[in-house]
One Martini backbone bead per residue (centre of mass of N, CA, C, O) as a GRO file, in nm:
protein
  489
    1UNK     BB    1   9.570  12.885  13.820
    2UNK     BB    2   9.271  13.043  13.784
    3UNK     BB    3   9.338  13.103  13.488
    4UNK     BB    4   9.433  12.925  13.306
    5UNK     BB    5   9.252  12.839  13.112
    6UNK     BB    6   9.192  13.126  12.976
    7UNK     BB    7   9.494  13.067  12.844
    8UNK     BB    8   9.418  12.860  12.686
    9UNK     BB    9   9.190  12.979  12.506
   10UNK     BB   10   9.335  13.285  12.431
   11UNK     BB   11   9.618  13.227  12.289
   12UNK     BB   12   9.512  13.162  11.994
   13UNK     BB   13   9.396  13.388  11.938
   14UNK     BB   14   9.616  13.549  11.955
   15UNK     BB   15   9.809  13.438  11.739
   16UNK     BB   16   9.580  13.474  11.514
   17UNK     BB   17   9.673  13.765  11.510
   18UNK     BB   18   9.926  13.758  11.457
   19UNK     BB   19   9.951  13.530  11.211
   20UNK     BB   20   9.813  13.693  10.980
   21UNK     BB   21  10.097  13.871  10.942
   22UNK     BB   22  10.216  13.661  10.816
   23UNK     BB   23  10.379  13.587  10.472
   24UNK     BB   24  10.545  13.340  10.556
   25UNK     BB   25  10.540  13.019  10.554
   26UNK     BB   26  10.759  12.937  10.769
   27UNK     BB   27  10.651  13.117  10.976
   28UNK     BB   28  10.343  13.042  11.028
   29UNK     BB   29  10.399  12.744  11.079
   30UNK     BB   30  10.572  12.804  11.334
   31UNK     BB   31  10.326  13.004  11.482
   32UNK     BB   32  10.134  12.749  11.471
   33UNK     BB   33  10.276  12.540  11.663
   34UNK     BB   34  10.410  12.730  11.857
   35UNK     BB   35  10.115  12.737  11.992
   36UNK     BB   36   9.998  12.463  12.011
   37UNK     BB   37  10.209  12.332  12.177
   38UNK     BB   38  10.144  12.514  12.405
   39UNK     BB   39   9.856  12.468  12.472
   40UNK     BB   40   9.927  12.151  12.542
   41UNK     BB   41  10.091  12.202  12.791
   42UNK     BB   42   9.903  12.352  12.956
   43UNK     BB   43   9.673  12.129  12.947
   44UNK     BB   44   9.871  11.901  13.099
   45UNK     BB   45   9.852  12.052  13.338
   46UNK     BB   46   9.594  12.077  13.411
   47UNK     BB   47   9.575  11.776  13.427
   48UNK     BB   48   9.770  11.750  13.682
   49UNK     BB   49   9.512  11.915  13.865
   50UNK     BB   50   9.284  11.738  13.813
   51UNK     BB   51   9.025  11.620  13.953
   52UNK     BB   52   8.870  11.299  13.905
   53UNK     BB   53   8.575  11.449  13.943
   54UNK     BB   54   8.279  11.613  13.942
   55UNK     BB   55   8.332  11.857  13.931
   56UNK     BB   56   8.423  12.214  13.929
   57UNK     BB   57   8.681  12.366  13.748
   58UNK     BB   58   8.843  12.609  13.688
   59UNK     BB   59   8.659  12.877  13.747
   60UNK     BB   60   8.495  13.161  13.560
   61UNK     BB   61   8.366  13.462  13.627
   62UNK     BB   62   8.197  13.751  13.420
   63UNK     BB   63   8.076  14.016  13.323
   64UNK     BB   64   7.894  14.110  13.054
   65UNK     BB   65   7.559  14.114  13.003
   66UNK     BB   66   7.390  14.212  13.290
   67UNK     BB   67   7.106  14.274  13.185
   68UNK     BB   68   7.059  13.988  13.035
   69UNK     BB   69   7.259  13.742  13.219
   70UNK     BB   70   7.559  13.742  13.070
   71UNK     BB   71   7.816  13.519  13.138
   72UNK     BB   72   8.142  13.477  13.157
   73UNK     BB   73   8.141  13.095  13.204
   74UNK     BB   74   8.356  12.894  13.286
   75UNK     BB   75   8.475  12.518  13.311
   76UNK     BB   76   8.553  12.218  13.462
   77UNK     BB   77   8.523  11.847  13.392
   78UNK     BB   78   8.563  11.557  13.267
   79UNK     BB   79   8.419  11.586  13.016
   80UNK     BB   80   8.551  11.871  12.918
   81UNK     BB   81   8.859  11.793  12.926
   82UNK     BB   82   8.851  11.567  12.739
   83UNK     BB   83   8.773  11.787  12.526
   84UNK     BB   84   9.055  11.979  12.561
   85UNK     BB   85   9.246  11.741  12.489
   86UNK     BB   86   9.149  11.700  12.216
   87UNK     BB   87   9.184  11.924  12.059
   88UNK     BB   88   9.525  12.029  12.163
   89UNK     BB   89   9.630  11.735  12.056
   90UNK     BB   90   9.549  11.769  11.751
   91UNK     BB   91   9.613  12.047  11.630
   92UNK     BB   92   9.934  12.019  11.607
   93UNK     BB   93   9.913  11.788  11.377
   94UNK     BB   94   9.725  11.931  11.180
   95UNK     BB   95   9.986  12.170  11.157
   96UNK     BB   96  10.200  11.947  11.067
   97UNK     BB   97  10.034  11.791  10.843
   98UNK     BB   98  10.097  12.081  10.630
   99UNK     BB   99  10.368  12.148  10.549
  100UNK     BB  100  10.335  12.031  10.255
  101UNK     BB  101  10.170  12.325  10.213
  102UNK     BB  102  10.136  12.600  10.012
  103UNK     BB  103   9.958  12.859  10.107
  104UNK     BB  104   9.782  13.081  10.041
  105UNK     BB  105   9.807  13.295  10.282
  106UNK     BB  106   9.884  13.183  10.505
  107UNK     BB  107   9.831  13.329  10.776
  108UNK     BB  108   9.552  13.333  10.742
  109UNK     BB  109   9.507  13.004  10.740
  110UNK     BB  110   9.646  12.948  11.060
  111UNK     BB  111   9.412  13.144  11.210
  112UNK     BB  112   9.189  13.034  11.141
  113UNK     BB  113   9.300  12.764  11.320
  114UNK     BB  114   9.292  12.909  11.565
  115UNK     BB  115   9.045  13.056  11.614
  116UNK     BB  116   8.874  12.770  11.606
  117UNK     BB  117   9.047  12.677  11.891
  118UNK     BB  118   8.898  12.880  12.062
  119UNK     BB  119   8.607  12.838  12.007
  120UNK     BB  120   8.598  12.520  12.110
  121UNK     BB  121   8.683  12.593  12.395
  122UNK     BB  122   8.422  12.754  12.487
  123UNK     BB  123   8.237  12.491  12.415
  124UNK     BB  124   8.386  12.297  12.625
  125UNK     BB  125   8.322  12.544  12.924
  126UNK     BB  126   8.065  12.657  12.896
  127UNK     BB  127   7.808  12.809  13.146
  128UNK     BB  128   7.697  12.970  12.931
  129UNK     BB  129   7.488  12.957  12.660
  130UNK     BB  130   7.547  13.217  12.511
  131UNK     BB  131   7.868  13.146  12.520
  132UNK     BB  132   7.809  12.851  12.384
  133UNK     BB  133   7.694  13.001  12.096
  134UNK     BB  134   7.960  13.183  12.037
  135UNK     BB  135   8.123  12.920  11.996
  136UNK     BB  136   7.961  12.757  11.793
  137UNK     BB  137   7.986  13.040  11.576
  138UNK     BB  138   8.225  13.069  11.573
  139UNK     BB  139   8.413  12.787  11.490
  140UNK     BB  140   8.245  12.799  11.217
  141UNK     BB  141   8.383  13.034  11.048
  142UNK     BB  142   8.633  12.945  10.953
  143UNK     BB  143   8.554  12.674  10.814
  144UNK     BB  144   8.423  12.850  10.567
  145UNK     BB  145   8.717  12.997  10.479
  146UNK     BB  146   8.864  12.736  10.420
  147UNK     BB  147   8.681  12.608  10.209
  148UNK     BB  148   8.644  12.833  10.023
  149UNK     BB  149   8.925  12.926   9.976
  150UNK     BB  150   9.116  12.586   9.980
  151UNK     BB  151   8.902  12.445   9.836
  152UNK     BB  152   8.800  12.277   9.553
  153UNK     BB  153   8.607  12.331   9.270
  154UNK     BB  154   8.364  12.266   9.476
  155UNK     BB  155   8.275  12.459   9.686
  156UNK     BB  156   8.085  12.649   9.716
  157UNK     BB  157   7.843  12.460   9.674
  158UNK     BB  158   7.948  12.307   9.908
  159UNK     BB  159   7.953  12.532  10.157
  160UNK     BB  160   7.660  12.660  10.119
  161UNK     BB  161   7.532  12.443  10.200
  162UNK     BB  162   7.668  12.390  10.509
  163UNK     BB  163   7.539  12.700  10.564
  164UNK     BB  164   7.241  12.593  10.579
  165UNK     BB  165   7.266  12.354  10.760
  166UNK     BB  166   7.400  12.505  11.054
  167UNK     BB  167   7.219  12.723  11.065
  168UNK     BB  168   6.948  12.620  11.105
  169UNK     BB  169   7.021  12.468  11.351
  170UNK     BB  170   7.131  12.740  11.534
  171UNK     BB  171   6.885  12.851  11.536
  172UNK     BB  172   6.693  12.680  11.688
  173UNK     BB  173   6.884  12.657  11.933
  174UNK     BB  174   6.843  12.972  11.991
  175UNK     BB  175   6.542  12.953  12.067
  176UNK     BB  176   6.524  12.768  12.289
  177UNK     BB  177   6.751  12.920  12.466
  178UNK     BB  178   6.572  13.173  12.486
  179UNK     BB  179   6.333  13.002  12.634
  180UNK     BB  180   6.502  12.932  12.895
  181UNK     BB  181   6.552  13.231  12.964
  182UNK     BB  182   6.237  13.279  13.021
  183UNK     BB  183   6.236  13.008  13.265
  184UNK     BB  184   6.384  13.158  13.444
  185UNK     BB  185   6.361  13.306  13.784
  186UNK     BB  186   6.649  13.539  13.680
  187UNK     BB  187   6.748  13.536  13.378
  188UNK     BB  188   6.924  13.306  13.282
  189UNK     BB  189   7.183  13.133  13.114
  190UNK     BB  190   7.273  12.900  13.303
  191UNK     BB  191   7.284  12.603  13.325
  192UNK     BB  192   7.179  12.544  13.588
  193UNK     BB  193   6.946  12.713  13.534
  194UNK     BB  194   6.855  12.503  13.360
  195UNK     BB  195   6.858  12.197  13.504
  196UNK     BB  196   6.636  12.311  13.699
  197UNK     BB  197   6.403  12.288  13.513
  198UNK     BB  198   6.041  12.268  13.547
  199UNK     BB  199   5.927  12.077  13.257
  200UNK     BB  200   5.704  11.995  13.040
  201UNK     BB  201   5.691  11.673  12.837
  202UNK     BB  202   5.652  11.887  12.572
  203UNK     BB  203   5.848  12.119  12.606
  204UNK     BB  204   6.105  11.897  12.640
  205UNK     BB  205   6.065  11.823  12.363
  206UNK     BB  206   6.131  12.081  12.168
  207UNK     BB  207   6.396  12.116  12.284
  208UNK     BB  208   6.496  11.873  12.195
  209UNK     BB  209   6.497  11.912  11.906
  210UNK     BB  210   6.637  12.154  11.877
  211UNK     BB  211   6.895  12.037  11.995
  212UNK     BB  212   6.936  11.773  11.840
  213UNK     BB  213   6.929  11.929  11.494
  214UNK     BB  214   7.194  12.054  11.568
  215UNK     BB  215   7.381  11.825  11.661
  216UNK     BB  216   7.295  11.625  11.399
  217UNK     BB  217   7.450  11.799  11.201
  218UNK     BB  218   7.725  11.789  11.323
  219UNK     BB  219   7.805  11.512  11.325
  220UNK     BB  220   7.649  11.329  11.192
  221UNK     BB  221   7.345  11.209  11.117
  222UNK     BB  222   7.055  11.002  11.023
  223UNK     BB  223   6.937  11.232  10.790
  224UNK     BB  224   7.171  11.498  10.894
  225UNK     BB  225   7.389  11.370  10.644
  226UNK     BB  226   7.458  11.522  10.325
  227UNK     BB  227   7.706  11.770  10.398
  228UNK     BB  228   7.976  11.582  10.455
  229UNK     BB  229   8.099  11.436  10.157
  230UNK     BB  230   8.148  11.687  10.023
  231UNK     BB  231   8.307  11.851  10.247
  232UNK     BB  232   8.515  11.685  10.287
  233UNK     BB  233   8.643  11.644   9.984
  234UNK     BB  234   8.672  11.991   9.965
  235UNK     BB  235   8.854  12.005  10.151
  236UNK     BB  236   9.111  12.088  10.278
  237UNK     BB  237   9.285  11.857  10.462
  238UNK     BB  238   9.260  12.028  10.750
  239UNK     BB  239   8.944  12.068  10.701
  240UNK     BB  240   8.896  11.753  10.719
  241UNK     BB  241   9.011  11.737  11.046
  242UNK     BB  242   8.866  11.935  11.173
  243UNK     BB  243   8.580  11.846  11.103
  244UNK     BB  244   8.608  11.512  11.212
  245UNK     BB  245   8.843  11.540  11.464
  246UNK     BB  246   8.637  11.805  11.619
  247UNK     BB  247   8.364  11.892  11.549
  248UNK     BB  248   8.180  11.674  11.566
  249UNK     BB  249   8.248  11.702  11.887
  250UNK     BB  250   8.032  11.935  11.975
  251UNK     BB  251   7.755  11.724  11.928
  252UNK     BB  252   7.831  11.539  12.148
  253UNK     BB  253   7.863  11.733  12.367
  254UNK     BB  254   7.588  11.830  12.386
  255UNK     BB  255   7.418  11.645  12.416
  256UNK     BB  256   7.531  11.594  12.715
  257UNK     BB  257   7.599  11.874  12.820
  258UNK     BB  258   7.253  11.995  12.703
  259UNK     BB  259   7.037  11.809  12.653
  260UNK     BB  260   6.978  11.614  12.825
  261UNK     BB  261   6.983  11.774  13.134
  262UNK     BB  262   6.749  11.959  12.992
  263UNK     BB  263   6.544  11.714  12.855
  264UNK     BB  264   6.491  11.446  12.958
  265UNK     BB  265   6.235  11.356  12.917
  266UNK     BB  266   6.214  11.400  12.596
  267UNK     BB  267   6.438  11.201  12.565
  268UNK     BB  268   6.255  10.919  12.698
  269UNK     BB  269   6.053  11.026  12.436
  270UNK     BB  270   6.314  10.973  12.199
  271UNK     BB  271   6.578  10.797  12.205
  272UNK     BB  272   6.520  10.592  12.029
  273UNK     BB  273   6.493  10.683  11.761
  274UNK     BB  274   6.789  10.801  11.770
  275UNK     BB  275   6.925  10.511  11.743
  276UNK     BB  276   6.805  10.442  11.508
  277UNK     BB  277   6.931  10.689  11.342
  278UNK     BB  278   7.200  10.560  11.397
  279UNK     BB  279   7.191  10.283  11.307
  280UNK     BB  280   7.130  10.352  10.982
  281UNK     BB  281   7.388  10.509  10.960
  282UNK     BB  282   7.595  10.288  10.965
  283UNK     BB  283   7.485  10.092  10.730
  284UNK     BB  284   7.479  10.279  10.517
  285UNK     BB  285   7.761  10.430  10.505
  286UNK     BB  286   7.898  10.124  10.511
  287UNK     BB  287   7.795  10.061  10.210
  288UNK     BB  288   7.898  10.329  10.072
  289UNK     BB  289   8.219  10.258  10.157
  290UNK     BB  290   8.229  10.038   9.977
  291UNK     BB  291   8.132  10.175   9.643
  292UNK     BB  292   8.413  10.359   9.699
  293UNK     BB  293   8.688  10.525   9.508
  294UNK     BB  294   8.730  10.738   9.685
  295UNK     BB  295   8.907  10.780   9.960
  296UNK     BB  296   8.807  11.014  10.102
  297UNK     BB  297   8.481  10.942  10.071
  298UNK     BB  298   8.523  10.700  10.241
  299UNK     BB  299   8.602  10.817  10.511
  300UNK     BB  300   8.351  10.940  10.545
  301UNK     BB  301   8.170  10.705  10.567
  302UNK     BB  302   8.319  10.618  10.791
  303UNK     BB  303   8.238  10.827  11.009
  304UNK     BB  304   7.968  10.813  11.019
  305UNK     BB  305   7.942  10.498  11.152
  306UNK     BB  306   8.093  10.598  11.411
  307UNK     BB  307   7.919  10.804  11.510
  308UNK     BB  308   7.642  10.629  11.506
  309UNK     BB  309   7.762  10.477  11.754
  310UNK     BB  310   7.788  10.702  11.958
  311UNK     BB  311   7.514  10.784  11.960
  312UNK     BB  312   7.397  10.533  12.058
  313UNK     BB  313   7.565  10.488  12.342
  314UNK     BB  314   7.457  10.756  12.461
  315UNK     BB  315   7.130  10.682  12.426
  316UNK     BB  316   7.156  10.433  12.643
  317UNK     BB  317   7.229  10.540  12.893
  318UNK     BB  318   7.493  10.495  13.044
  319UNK     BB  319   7.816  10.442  13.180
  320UNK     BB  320   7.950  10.238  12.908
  321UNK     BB  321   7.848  10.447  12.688
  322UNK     BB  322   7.910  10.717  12.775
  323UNK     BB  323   8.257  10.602  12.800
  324UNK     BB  324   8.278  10.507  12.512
  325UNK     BB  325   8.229  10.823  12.401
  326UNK     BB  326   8.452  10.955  12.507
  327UNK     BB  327   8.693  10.775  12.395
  328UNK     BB  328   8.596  10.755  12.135
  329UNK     BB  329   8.617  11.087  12.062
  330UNK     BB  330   8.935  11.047  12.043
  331UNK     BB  331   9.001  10.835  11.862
  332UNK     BB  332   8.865  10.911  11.623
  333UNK     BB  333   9.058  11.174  11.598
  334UNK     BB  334   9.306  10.978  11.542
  335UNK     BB  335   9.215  10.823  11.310
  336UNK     BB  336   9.077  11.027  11.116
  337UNK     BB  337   9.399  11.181  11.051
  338UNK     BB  338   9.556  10.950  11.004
  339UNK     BB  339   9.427  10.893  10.737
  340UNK     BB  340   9.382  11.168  10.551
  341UNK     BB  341   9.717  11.206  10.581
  342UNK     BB  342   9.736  10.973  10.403
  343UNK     BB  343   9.585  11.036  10.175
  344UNK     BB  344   9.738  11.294  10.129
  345UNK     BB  345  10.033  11.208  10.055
  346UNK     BB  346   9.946  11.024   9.794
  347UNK     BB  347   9.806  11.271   9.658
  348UNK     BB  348  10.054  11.441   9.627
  349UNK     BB  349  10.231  11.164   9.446
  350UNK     BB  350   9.994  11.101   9.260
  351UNK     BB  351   9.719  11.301   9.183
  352UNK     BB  352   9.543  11.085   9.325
  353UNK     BB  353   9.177  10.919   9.450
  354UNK     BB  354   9.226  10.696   9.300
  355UNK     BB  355   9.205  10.320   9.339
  356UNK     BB  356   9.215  10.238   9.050
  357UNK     BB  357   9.539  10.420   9.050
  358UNK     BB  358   9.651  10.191   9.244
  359UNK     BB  359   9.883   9.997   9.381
  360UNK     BB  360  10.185   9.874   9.564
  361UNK     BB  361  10.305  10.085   9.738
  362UNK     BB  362  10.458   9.910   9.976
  363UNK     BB  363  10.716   9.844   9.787
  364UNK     BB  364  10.835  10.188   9.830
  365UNK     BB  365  10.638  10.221  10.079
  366UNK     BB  366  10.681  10.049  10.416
  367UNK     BB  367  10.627  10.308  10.618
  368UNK     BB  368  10.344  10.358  10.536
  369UNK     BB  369  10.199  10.074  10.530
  370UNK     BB  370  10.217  10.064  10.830
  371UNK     BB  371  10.096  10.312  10.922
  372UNK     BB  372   9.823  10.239  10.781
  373UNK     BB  373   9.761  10.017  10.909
  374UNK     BB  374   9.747  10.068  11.223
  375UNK     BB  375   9.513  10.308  11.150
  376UNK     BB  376   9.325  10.051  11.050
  377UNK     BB  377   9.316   9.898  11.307
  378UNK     BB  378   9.173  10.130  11.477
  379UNK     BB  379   8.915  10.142  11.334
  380UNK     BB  380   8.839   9.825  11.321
  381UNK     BB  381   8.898   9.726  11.644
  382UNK     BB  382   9.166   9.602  11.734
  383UNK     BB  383   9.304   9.444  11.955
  384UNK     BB  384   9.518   9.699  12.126
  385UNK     BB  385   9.373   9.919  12.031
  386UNK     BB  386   9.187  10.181  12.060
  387UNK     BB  387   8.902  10.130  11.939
  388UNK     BB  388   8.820   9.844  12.123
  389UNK     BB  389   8.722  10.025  12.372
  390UNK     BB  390   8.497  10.156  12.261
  391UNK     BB  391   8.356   9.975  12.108
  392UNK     BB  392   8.245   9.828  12.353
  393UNK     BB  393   8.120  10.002  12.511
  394UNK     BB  394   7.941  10.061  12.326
  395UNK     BB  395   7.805   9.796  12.280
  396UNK     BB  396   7.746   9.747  12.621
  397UNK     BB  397   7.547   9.950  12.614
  398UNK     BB  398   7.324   9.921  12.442
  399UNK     BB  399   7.275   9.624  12.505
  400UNK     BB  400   7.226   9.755  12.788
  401UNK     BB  401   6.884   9.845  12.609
  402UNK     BB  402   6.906   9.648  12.355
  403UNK     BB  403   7.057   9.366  12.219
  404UNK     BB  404   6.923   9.431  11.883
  405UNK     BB  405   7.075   9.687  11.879
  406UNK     BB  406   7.351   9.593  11.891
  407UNK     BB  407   7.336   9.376  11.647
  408UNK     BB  408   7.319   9.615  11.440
  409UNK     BB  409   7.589   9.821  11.568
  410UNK     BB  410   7.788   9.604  11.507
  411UNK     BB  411   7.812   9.553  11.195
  412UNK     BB  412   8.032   9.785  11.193
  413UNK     BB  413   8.297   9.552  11.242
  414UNK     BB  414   8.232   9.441  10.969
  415UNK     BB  415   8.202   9.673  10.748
  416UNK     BB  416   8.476   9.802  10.826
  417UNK     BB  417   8.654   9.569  10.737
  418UNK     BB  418   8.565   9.558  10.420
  419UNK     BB  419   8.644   9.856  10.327
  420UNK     BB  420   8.928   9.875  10.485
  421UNK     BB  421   9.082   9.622  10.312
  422UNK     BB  422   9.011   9.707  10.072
  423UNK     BB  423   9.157   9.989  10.055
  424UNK     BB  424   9.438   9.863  10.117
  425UNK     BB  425   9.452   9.670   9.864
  426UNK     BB  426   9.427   9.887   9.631
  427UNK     BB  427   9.685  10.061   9.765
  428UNK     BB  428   9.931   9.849   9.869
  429UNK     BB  429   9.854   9.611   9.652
  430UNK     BB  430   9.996   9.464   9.428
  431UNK     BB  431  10.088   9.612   9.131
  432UNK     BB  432  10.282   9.795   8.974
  433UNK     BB  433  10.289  10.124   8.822
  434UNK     BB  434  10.473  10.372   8.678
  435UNK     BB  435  10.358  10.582   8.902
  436UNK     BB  436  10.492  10.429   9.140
  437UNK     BB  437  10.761  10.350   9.109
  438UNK     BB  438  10.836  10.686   9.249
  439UNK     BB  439  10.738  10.635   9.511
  440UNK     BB  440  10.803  10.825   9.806
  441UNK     BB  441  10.870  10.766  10.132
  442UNK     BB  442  10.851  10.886  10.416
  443UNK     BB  443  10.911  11.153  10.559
  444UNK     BB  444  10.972  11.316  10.861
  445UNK     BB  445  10.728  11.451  10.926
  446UNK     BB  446  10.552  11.230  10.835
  447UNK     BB  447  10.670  11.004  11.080
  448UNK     BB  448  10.596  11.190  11.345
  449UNK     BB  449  10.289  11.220  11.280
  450UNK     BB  450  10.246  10.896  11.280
  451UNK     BB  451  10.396  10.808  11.513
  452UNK     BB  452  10.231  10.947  11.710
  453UNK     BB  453   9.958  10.804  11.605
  454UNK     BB  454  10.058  10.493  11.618
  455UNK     BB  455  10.117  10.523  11.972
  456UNK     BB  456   9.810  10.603  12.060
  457UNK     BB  457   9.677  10.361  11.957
  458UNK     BB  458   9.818  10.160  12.131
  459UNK     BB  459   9.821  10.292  12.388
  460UNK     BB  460   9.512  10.320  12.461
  461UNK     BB  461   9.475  10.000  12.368
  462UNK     BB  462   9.688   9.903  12.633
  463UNK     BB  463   9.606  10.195  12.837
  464UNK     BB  464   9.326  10.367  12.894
  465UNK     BB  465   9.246  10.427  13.170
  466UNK     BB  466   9.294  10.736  13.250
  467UNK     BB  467   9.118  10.835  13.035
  468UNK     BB  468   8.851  10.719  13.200
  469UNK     BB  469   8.915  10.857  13.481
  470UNK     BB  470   8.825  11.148  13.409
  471UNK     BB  471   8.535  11.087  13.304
  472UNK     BB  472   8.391  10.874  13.550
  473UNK     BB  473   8.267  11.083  13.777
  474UNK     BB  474   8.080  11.271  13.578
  475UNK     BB  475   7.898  11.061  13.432
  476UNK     BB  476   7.827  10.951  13.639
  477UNK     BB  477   7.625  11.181  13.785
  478UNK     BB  478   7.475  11.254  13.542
  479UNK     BB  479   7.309  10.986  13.504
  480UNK     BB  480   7.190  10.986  13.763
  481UNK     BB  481   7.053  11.242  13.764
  482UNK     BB  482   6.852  11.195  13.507
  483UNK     BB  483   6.752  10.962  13.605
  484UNK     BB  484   6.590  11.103  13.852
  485UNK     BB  485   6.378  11.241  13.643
  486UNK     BB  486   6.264  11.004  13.481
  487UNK     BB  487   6.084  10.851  13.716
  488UNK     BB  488   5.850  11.058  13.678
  489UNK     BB  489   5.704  11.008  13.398
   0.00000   0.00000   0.00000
């Protein structure tokens, strides 16, 4: 049992061994969902052992490169299995709803889809900084690979741009991590030992913004997310899962459980500017998710827009805003694959992502269109959805925090309704034209995998408790920590 964790980290990445030789699209394919759905399955074992208190569980320590403090050490409190239980739940749908997808080279293609699963998880585990780093730049390596490999006809340039943004981030946070590694005590890359240093307000300043640059890129937040919408439109389907379904809440993840708690006072002396530059970002992206004709890049800029609602609700730090930003990671991810999953069927029906070459669908396929209504009806937060529960809380966080602020990142709500039934009535109402006439309603794999997902999208938005209930002693704990440091700025 005290191992299980390790089981869950390594089975991906052994699998992605496998995976690797098999030649066959069939083989490929099979023996990556049977990966995946295995360490899902062990992921709900773990979760059915684990107390929702504040502690740390199921932690495995070992001497990595001991000369220089460096320990393999992972565990897991509510904030962590919340993100594990993220990856391992999404990465099974998206590994099934590629299935339609003959990719060059599967083997290759599906490893690293798994190897970037190992990466994941070991960032959302480490207690040790540089396994942290380690688990980060891991994490990436697939993605640029899977973008460069099967993606758009502009992939390069677009590939480049995404690999420059992100190292530069890295590096930033690597400079960073190495100087509190030199004012720890002990010569330590462990967390605690991060947390526990008393650095001053100048010092904790410059942290903050180190680890900001690295998270606030990959999240991505206004105004650096501009390789966002070009990465997302050139990767293939699944790559533009991975990236918006879940590593983008890598920096999320980061924010909460290392930016904000190493460097509290910085914190305390940016976090308005970082809200306003969520609040902006929110605004803006929704803006021009009104104004796009592929559907592909309408859904990019609207997850910037869902991203700074989450991060503004971080930044107002309290327990409403902070437990909104759980549940909504979770939510987001469950809902940017439905709509993704849902783009990708028509566009390999009708091979075009242009608004204006569709409409009428919902005639030929009333089973994609009911599917695609509640995915988007997730999005938009309509009550007893998923969407409303994060979204709630999320505004509900920032009001206490300040008002004016909610009210702007309320907009949130209706610019996305705006955007997303603008959206649905070009695409699935109206008149049919030749080409759709012949359009084909959804088969059995993407049946399963809609179903999963608009499933989710009910459930969690009729009964979100347990899903809340996870991570609600880590997150009070964590804040109460944050707010007695800053007590005395």
């Amino acid at each position: 049992m005290e191992n299980l964790l390790l089981v869950i980290i390594f089975f991906p990445l052994l699998g992605a061994i496998i995976t690797s030789f098999l030649r066959s699209q069939p083989l490929a394919k099979i023996s990556a969902l049977f990966i995946t759905v295995t360490t899902f399955a062990a992921t709900i074992f773990l979760l059915s052992q684990f107390k929702a208190d504040a502690s740390l569980q199921f932690m495995s320590n070992y001497a990595w490169m001991e000369s220089i403090g460096v320990h393999f050490k992972v565990g897991i409190d509510g904030i962590c299995i919340s993100m594990v239980l993220l990856t391992n739940l999404l990465i099974p749908l998206i590994v099934l709803s590629s299935f339609k997808h003959d990719h060059k080279n599967p083997g290759a293609f599906y490893a690293l889809v798994l190897f970037m699963q190992s990466g994941l998880l070991v960032v959302f585990t480490a207690l040790d900084a540089f396994l942290f780093y380690i688990g980060w730049e891991a994490a990436l390596i697939p993605i640029y690979f899977i973008c460069g490999i099967w993606g758009g006809g502009d992939r390069i340039r677009v590939n480049l741009k995404f690999f420059i943004y992100t190292m530069a981030g890295s590096l930033v946070m690597l400079i960073a991590i190495v100087y509190l590694y030199t004012q720890t005590p002990d010569k330590s890359f462990d967390i605690g030992a991060f947390y526990h240093l008393n650095l001053d307000v100048k010092t904790q300043g410059y942290i903050f913004w180190a680890f900001f640059l690295a998270f606030a890129i990959k999240m991505p937040i206004f105004p650096f997310h501009t390789w966002q919408p070009d990465t997302y439109t050139n990767a293939p389907t699944a790559g533009t899962m991975l990236l918006s379904g879940i590593m983008l809440k890598m920096g999320i993840y980061g924010v909460i459980h290392w930016l904000i708690p190493i460097a509290p006072l910085g914190f305390a002396n940016w976090r308005e500017l970082a809200i306003i530059l969520s609040i902006i970002g929110i605004v803006y992206a929704s803006i021009i998710a009104f104004t796009q004709n592929d559907i592909k890049r309408l859904i990019a800029y609207s997850s910037i827009a869902h991203v700074g609602l989450i991060s503004a609700g971080i930044f107002s730090w309290n327990v409403q805003g902070l437990q909104g930003a759980m549940i909504q990671m979770l939510n987001h991810g469950i809902n940017v694959i439905g709509m993704f999953f849902v783009i990708d069927i028509i566009t390999r029906r009708l091979n075009t992502r242009e608004l204006s070459s569709m409409g009428g669908l919902a005639k030929p396929a009333p089973l994609l269109a009911m599917a695609f209504l509640i995915v988007l009806l997730g999005n938009v937060a309509l009550p007893l959805t998923n969407g409303f529960v994060g979204e709630f809380l999320l505004l509900n966080g920032i009001f206490n925090y300040n008002n004016w602020f909610s009210l702007y990142a309320g907009l949130t709500i209706i610019l996305g309704a705006v955007y997303m039934f603008r959206m649905y009535q070009k695409s699935m109402l109206g008149n049919l034209n030749e080409k759709i006439v012949s359009f084909k309603d959804i088969d059995f794999t993407e049946k399963l995998v809609l179903g999963i997902i608009c499933t989710l999208i009910i459930g969690i938005g009729v009964y979100p408790k347990p899903f809340l209930h996870i991570s609600e002693a880590a997150v009070t704990s964590l804040v109460e920590q944050v707010n007695q440091k800053t007590l005395f700025k």
